[in-house]
TIRO-2110 file (N, C-alpha, C; in Angstrom, 1 decimal):
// TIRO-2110
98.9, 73.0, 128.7, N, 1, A
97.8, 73.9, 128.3, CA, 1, A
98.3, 74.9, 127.3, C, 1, A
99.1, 75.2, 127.4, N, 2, A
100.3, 76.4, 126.5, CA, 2, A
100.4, 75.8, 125.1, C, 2, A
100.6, 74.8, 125.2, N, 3, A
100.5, 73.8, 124.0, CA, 3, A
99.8, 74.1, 123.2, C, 3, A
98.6, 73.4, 123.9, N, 4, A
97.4, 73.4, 122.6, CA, 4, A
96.9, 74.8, 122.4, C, 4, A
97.0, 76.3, 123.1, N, 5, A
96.4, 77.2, 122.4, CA, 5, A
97.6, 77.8, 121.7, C, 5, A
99.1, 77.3, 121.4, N, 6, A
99.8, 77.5, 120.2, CA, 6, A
99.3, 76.7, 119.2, C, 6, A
98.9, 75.9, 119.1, N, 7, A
99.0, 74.8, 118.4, CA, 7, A
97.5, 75.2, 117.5, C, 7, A
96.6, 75.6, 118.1, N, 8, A
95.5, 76.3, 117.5, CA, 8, A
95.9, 77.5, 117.1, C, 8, A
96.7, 78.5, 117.3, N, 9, A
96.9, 79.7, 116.6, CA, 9, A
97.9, 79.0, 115.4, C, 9, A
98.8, 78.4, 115.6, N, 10, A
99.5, 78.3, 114.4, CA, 10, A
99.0, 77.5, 113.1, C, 10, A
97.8, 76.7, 113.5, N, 11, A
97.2, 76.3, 112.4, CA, 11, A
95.9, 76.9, 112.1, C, 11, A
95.5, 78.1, 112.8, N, 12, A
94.8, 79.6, 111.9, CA, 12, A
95.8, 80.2, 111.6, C, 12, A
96.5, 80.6, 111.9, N, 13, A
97.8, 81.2, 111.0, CA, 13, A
98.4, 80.7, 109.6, C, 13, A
98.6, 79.2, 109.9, N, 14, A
98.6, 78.4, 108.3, CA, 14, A
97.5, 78.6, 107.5, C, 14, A
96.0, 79.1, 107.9, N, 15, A
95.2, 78.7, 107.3, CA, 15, A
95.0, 79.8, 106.5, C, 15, A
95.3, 80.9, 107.1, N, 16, A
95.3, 82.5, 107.1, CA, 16, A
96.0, 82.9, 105.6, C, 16, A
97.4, 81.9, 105.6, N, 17, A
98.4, 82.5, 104.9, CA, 17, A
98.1, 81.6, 104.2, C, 17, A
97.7, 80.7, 103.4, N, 18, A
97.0, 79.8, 102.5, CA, 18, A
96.1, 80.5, 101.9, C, 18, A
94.9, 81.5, 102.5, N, 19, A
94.4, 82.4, 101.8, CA, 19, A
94.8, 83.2, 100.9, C, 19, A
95.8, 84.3, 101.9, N, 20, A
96.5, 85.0, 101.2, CA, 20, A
96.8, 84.7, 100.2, C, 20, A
98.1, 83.6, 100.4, N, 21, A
98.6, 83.7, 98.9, CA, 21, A
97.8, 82.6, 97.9, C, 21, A
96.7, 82.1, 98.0, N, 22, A
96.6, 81.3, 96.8, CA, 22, A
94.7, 81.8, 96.1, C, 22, A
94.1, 82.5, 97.0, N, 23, A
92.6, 83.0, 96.6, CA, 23, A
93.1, 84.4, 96.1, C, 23, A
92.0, 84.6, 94.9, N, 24, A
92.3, 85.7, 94.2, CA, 24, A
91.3, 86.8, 94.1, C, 24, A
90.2, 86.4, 94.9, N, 25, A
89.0, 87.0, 95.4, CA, 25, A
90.0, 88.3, 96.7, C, 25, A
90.0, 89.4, 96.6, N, 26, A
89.9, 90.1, 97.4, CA, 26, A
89.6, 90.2, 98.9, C, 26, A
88.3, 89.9, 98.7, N, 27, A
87.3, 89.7, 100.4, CA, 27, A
88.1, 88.8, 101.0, C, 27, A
88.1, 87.8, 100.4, N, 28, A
88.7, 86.5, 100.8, CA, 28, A
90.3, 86.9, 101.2, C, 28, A
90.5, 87.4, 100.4, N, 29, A
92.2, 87.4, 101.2, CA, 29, A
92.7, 88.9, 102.3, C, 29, A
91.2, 89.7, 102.3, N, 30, A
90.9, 90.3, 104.2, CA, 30, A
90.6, 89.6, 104.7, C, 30, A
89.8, 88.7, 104.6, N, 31, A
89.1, 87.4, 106.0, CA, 31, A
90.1, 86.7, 106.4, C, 31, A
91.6, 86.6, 105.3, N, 32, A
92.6, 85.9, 105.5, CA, 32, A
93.4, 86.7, 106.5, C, 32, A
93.5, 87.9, 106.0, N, 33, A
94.5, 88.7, 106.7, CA, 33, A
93.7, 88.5, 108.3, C, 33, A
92.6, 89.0, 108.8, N, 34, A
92.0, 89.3, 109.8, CA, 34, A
92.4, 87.7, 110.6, C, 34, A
91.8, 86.5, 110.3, N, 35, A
92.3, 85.0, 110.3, CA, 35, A
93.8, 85.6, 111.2, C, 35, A
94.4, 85.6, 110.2, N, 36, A
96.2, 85.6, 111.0, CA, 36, A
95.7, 87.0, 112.1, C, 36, A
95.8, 87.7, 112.0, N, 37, A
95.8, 88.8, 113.2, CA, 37, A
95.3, 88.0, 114.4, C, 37, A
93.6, 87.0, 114.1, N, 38, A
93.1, 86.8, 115.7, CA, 38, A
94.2, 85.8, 116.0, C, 38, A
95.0, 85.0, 114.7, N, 39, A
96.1, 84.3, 115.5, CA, 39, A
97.1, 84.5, 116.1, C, 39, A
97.4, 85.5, 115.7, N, 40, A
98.4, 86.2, 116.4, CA, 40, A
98.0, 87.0, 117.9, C, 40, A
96.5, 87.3, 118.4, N, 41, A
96.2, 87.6, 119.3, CA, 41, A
95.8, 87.0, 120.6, C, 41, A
95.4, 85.2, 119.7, N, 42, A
95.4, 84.1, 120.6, CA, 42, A
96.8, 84.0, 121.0, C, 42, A
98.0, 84.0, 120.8, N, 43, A
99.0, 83.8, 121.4, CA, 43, A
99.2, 84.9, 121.8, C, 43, A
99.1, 86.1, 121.8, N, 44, A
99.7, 87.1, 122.7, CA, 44, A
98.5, 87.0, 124.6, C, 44, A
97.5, 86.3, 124.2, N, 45, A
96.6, 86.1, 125.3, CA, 45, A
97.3, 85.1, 126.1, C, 45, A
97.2, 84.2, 125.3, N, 46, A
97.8, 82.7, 125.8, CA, 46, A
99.2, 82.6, 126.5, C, 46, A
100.3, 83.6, 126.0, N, 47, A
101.3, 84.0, 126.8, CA, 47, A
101.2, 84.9, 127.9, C, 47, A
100.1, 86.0, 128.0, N, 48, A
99.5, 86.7, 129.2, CA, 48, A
99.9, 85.8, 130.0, C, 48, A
98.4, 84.4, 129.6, N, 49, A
97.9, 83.9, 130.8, CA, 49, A
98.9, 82.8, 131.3, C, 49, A
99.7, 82.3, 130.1, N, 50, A
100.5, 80.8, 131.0, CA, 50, A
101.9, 81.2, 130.7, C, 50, A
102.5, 82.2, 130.8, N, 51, A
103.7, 83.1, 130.4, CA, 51, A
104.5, 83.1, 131.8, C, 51, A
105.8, 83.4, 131.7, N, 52, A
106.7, 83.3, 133.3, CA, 52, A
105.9, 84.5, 133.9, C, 52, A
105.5, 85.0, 133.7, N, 53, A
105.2, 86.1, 134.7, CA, 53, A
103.8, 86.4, 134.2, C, 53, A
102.9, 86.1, 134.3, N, 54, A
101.3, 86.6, 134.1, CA, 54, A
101.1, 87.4, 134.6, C, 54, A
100.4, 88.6, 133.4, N, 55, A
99.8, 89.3, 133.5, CA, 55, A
98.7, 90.1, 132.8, C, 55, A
97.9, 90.8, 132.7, N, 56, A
97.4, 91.6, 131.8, CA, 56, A
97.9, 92.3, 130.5, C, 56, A
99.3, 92.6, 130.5, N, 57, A
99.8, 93.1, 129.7, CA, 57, A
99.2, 92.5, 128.4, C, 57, A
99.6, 91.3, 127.9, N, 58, A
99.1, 90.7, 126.9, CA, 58, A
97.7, 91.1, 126.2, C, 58, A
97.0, 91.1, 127.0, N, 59, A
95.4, 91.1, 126.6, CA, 59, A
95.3, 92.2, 126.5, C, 59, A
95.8, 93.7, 126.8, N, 60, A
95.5, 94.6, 126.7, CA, 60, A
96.2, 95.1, 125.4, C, 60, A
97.3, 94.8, 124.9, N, 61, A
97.8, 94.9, 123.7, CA, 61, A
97.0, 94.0, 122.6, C, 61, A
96.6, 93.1, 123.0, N, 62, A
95.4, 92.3, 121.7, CA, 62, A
94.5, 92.9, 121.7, C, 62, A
93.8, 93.9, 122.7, N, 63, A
92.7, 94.4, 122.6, CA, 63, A
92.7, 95.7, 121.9, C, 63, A
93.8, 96.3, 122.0, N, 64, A
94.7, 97.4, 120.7, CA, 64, A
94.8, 96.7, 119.1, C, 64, A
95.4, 95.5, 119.4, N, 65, A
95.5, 95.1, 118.0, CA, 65, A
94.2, 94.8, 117.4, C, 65, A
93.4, 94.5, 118.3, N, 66, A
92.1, 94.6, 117.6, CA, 66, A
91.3, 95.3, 117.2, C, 66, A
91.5, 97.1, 117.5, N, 67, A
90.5, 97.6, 117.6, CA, 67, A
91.7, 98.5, 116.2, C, 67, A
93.4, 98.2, 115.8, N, 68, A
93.7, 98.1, 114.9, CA, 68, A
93.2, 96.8, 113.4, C, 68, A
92.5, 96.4, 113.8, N, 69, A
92.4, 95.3, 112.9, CA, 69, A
90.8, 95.9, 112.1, C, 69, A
90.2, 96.1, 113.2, N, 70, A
88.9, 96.3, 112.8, CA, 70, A
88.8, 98.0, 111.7, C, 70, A
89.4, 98.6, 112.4, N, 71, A
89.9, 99.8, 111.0, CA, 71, A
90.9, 99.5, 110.1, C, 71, A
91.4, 98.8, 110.2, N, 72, A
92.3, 98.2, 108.7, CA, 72, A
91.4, 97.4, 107.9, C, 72, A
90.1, 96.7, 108.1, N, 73, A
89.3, 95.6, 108.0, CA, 73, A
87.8, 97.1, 107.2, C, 73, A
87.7, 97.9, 107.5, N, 74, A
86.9, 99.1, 107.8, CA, 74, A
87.8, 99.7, 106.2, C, 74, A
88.8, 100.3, 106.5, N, 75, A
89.3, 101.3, 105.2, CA, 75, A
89.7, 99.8, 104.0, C, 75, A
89.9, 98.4, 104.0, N, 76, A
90.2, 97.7, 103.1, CA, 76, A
88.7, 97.5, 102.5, C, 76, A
87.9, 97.2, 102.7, N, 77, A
86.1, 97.2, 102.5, CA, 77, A
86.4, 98.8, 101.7, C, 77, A
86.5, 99.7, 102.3, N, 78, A
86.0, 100.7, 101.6, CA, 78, A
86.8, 100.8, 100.1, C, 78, A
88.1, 100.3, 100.0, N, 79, A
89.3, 100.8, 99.1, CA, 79, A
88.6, 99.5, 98.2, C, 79, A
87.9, 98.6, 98.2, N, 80, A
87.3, 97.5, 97.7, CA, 80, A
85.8, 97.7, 97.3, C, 80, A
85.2, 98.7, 98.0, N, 81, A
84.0, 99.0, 97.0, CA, 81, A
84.2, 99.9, 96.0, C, 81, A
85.8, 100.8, 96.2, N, 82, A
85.7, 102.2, 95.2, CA, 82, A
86.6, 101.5, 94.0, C, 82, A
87.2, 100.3, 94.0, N, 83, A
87.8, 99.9, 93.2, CA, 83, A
86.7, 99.2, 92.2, C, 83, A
85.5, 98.3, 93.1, N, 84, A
84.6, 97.3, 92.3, CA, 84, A
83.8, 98.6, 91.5, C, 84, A
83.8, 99.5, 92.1, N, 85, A
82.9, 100.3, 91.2, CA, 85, A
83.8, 100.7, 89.9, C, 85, A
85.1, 101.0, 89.9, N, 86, A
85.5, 101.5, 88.9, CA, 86, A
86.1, 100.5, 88.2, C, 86, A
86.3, 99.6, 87.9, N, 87, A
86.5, 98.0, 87.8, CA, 87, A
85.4, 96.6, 87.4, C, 87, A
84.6, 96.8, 88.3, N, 88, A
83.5, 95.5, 88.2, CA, 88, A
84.1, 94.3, 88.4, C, 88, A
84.8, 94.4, 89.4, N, 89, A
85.7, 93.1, 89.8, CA, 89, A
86.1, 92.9, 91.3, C, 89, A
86.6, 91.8, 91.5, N, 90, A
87.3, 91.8, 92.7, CA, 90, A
88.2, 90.9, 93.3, C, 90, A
88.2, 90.5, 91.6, N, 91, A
90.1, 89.9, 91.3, CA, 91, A
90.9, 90.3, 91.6, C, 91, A
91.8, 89.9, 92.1, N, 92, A
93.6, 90.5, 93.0, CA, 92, A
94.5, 90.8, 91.9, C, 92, A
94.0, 89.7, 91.0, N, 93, A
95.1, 89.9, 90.0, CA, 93, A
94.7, 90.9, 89.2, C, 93, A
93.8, 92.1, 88.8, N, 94, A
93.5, 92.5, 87.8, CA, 94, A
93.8, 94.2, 88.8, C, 94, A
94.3, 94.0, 89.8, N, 95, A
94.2, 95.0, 90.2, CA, 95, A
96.0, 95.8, 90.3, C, 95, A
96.5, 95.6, 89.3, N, 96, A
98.4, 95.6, 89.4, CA, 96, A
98.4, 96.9, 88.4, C, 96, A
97.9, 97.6, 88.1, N, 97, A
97.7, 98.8, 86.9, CA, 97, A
97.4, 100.0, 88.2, C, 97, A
97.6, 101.3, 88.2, N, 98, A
96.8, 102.1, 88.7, CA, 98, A
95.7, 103.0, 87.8, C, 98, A
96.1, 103.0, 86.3, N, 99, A
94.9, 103.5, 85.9, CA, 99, A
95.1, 102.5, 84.3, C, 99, A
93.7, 102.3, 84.2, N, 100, A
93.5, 101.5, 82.9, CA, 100, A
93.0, 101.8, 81.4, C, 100, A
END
């Protein structure tokens, strides 16, 4: 059973990082980032539950990492509207200058 919910985190984790590095849309490569985080949180669960020693610990640290994710997710949206306004974009690649 340990199996398959690695086996699903590591291929949202591939899928995650396939975002990242090859979409050049912005949004898209937060949904990517966020993507790898819940993968990373399905296996810190999945070792809670079927881990040598089970316990809560797991899930209570995913539940941290997520409430980290969702304000990293929160201030990257904002650093992404103050850029499209001064920009008109939200190409990755056009964003390597700090003033233009």
């Amino acid at each position: 059973m340990l199996a398959s919910y690695l086996t699903l985190a590591a291929v949202l984790f591939c899928i995650g990082l396939y975002g990242v590095l090859t979409k050049r849309n912005a949004v898209v490569v937060l949904l990517s980032i966020e993507l790898m985080l819940n993968a990373v949180n399905l296996n810190l669960i999945a070792f809670s539950r079927y881990g040598i020693a089970p316990s809560l610990k797991g899930q209570v640290f995913a539940l941290f990492s997520m409430t980290v994710a969702a304000a990293e997710a929160a201030v990257g949206i904002a650093v992404l509207i103050a850029l499209y306004r001064n920009r008109a974009t939200v190409n990755v690649d056009e964003f390597d200058e700090l003033r233009r």
